[in-house]
C-alpha positions in Angstrom: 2.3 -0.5 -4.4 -1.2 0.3 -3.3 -1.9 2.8 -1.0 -4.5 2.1 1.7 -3.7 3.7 4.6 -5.7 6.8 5.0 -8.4 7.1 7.4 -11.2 8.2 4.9 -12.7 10.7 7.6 -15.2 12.0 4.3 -16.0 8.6 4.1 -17.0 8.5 8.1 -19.3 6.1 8.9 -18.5 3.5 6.8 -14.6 3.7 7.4 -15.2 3.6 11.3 -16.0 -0.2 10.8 -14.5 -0.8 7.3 -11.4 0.4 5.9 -11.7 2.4 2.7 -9.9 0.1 0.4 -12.6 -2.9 1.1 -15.9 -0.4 0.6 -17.4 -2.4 -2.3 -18.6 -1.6 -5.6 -20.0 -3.6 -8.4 -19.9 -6.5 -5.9 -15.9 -6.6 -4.5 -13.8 -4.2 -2.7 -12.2 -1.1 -4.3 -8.8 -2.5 -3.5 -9.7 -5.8 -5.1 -10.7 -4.1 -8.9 -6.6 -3.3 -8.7 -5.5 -6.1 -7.9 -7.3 -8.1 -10.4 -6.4 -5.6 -12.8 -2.1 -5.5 -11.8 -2.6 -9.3 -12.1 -3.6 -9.0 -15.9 -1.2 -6.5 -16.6 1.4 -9.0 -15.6 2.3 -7.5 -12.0 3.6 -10.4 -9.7 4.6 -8.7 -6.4 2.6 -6.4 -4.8 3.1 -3.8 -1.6 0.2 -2.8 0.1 1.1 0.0 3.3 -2.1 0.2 5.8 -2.5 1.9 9.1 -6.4 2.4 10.3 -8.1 -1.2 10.5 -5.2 -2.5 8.4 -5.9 -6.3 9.9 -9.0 -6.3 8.4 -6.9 -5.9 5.0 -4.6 -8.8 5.5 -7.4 -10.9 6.2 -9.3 -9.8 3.5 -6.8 -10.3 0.6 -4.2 -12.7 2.4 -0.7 -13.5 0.0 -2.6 -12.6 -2.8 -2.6 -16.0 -4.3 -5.4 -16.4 -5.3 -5.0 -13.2 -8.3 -1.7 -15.1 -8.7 0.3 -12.1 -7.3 2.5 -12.2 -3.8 1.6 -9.8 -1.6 3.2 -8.3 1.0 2.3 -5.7 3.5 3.5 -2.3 5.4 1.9 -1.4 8.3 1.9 1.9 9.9 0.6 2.8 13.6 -0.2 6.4 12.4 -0.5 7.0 8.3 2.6 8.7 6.9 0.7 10.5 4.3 1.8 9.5 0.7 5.6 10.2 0.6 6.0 8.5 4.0 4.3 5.9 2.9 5.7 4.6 0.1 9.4 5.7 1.6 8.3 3.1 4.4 7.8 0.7 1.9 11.3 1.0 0.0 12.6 -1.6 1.4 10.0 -4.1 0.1 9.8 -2.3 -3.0 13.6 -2.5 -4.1 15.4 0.0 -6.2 13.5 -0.5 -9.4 10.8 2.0 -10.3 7.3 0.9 -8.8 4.2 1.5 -10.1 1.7 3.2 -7.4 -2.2 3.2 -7.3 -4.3 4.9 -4.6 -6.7 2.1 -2.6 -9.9 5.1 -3.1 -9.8 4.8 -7.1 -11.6 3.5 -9.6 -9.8 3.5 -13.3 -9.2 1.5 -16.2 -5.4 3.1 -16.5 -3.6 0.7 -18.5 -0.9 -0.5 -16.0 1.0 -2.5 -18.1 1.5 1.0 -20.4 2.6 2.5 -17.9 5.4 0.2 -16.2 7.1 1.1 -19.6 6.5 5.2 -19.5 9.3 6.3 -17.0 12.0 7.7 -19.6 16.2 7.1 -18.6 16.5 10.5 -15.6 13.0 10.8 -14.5 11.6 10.7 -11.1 8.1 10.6 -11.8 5.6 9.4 -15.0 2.2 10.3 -13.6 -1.1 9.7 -15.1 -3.4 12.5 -15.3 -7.5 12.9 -16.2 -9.9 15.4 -16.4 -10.5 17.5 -13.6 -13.3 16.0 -12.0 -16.2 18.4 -10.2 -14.9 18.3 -6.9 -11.4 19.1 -8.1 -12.3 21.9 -10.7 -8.8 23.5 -11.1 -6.6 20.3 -11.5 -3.3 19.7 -10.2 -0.7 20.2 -12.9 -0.8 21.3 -16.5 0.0 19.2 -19.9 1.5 21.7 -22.8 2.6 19.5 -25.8 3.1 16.5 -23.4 5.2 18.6 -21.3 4.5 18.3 -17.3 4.3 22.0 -15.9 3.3 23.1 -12.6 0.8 25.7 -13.8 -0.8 26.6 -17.4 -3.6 26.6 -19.6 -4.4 22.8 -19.7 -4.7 21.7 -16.0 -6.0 18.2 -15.5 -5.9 16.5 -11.9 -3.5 14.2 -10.9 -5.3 10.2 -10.9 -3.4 9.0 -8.1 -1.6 6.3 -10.3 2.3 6.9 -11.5 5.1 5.3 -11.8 8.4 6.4 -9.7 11.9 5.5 -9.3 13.2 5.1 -5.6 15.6 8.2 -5.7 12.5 11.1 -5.6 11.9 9.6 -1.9 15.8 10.0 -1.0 14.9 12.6 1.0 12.2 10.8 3.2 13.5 9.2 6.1 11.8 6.1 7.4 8.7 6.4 9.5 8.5 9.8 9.1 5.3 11.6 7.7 5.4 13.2 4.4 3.4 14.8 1.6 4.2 13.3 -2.2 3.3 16.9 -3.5 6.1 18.8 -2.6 8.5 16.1 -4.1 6.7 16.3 -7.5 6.7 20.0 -8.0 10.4 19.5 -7.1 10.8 17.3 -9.8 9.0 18.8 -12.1 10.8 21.9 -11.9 13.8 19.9 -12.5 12.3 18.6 -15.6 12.4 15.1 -13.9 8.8 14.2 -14.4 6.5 13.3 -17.2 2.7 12.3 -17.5 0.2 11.7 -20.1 -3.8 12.0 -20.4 -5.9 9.4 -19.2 -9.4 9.8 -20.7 -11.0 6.5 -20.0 -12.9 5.5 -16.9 -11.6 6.8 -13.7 -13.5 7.8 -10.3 -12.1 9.6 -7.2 -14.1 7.3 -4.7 -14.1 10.6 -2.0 -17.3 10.4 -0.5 -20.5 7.7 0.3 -22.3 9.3 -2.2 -19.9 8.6 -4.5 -19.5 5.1 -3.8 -22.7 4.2 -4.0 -22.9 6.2 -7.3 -20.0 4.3 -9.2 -22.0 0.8 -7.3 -25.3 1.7 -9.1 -23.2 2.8 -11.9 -21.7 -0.8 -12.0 -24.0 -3.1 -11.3 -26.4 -1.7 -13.9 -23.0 -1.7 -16.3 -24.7 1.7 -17.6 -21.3 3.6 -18.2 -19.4 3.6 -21.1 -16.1 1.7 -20.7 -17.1 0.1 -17.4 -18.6 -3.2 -19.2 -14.6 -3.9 -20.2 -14.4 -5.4 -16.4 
């Protein structure tokens, strides 16, 4: 699943005409890097939820036939935030564990790793990364490989995991709901795991860094990016 919904008000004025997940850099839309990217990692259906401008998404990407994936969509008249989203989408999702990717990232996560990372009982195998400026004291900590909610080695949550159907249980259909709450549940239940991602990723927050990771990619100047 791919979550493109949000309104991307930091993002205001580009998102009053343009959704955030078809802002382009290096040349194509944000949301189209991941799909190109779950294609090669062997991903054949895809969910994407939308809510502001979400038309413009389906006409922008279609079935998804032309990556060779099927796509298929969830539309929301208000965003549900990120639990109500994806609990939305169960239905289209099935009761498998999903992989989920935020539309306003930019990462060279290995996908295809992580379909295989959600251990027998767990709700949740997240992928983390440094903290980034604008997120200086991280989300959760890593201690041995453990997932903690606080301790010496923060890092920030990426926005990409993996989750089985059960840690949105509690969500009912349509209504709004915040992700973070369910994960600190399950972490304190020992029902989540997550590694360290130290390759590329951007948090694509603001214009100026859109047009930063743009410049960034079409003058192929970062390490890591010329794998694209």
């Amino acid at each position: 699943m791919i979550l493109a919904a949000g309104r991307g008000e930091r993002m205001r004025p580009l998102t009053d005409v343009t959704p955030k997940p078809l802002l382009q850099v290096g040349g194509k839309p944000l949301i189209v890097w991941h799909l190109e990217r779950l294609a090669a990692a062997g991903f054949k259906e895809v969910v994407i939820n939308h809510a502001h401008l979400g038309q413009q998404i389906e006409d922008a990407l279609g079935d998804g036939a032309r990556w060779g994936i099927a796509i298929q969509y969830s539309p929301e008249k208000v965003a549900l935030e990120t639990a109500g989203g994806i609990a939305n989408a169960l239905p289209l999702l099935g009761d498998q564990p999903f992989l989920v990717v935020n539309g306003d990232v930019f990462a060279d996560i290995d996908f295809a790793q992580m379909r295989d990372g959600l251990q027998t009982g767990q709700l949740a195998y997240l992928a983390l990364v440094d903290n980034p400026p604008q997120h200086a004291h991280g989300d959760f900590a890593l201690d041995d490989g453990k997932l903690l909610l606080d301790g010496q080695q923060r890092l920030t949550f990426s926005g990409v995991a993996v989750y089985d159907p059960a840690l949105f249980k509690g969500v009912l259909r349509g209504d709004v709901a915040k992700l973070a709450p369910l994960l600190k549940e399950a972490i304190m239940r020992e029902q989540a795991s997550a590694f360290h991602h130290q390759g590329v990723w951007h948090d694509i927050g603001t214009p100026e860094r859109l047009r930063s990771l743009d410049q960034q990619l079409t003058s192929a100047v970062e390490p890591g990016v010329t794998k694209y």
